[in-house]
C-alpha positions as CSV (number, residue, x, y, z in Angstrom):
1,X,-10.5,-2.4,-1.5
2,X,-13.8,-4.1,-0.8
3,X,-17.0,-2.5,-1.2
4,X,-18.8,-1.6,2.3
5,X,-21.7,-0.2,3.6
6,X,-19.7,2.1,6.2
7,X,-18.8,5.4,5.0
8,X,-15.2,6.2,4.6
9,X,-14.2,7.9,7.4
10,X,-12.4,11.2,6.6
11,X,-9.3,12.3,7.7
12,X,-9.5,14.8,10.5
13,X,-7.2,17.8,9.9
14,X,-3.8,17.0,11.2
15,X,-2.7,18.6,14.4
16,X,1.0,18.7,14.5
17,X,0.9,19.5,18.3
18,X,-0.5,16.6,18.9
19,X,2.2,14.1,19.7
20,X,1.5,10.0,20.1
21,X,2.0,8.2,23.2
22,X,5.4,5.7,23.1
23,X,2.4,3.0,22.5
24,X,0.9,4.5,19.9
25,X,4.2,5.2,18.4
26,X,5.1,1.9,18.6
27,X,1.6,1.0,16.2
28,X,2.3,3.2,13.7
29,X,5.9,2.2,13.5
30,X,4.5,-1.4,13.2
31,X,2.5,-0.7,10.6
32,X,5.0,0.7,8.4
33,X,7.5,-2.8,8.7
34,X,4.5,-4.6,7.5
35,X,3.3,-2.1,4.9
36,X,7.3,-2.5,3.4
37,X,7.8,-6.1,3.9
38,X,5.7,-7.1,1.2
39,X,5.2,-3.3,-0.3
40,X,1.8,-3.6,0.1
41,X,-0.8,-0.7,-0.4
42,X,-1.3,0.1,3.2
43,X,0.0,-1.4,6.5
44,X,-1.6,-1.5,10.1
45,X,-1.4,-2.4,13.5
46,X,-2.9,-2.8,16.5
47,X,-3.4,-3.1,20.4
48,X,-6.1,-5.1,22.3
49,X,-7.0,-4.8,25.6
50,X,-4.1,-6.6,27.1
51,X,-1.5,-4.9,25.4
52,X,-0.9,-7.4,22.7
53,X,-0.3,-5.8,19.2
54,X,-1.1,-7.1,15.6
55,X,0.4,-6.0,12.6
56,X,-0.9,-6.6,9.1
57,X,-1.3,-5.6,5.5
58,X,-3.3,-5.2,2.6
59,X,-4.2,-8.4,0.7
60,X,-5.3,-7.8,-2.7
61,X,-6.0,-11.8,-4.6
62,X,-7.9,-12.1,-7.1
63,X,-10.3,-14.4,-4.0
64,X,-9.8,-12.2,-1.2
65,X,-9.5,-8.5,-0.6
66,X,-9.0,-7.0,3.0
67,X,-7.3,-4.0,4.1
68,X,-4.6,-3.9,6.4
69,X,-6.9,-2.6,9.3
70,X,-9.4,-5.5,8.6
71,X,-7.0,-8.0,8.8
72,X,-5.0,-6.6,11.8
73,X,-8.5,-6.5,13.5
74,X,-9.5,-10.1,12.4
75,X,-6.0,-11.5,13.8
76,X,-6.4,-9.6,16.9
77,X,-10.0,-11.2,17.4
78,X,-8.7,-14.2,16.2
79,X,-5.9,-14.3,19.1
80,X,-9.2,-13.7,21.6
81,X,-9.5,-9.8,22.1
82,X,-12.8,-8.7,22.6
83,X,-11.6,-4.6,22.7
84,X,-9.0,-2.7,20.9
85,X,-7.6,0.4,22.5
86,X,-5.8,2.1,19.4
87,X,-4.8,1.6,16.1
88,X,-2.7,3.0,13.5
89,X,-2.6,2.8,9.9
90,X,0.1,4.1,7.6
91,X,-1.3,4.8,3.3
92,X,-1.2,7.0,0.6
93,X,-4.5,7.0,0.4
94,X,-6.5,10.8,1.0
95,X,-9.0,9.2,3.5
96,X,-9.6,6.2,6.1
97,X,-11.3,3.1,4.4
98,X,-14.5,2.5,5.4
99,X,-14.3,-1.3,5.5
100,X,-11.3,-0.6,8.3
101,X,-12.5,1.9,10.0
102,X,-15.7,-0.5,10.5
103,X,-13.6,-3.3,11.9
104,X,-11.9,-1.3,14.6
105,X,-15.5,0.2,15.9
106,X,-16.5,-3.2,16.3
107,X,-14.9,-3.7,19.0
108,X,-14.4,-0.2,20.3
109,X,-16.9,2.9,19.6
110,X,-13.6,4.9,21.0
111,X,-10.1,3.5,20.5
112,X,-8.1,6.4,18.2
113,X,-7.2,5.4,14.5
114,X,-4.2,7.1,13.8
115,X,-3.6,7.7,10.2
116,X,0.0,8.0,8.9
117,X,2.2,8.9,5.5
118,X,4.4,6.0,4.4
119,X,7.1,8.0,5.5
120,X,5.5,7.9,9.2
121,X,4.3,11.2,9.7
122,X,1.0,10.6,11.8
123,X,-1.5,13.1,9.5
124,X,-4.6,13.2,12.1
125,X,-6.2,10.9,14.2
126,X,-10.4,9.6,13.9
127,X,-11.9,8.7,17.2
128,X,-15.3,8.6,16.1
């Protein structure tokens, strides 16, 4: 993943109480299909302020290195939103890229980032 001057962003601890709205659902479930399409590192998705929802993930060329929240984000912006309301990301990883995280607060200081297993199991959620 690229190098950025945002901190990663830790994983909060998971609350298994906590359950996702059927929208939110729906993001991380999206994330997952992209994620095992191309069996890529990490997959994401997410939903702008009309409702409209981007999936994407990791890219990893020898030119160009984004993470699947970056590029979900960009393709969102791309398609004209101006805010995001949530987010999801599914990875192995033991923390929340920085370089992602970054993109999402971009265009909202508050929409969730819901980090999940591979396997789907939403771990915790960052909303700062």
């Amino acid at each position: 993943m690229p190098d950025t001057p945002a901190a990663p962003a830790a994983w909060p601890a998971p609350n298994p109480s906590a359950a996702l709205s059927a929208e939110d659902g729906k993001l991380v479930v999206l994330a997952r299909g992209a994620r095992g399409r191309v069996g890529a590192v990490e997959g994401a998705a997410v939903r702008d302020q009309d409702g409209r929802t981007y999936a994407a993930a990791s890219v990893a060329l020898p030119s160009l290195t984004l993470t699947a929240l970056q590029l979900a984000v960009a393709s969102a912006v791309a398609a004209g939103a101006s805010r995001l309301e949530a987010a999801a990301v599914v990875t192995e990883a033991s923390t929340l890229d920085g370089a992602g995280h970054a993109a999402v607060r971009d265009l909202s200081v508050d929409a969730p980032i819901h980090v999940a297993a591979p396997d789907g199991t939403v771990l915790g959620t960052v909303t700062q």
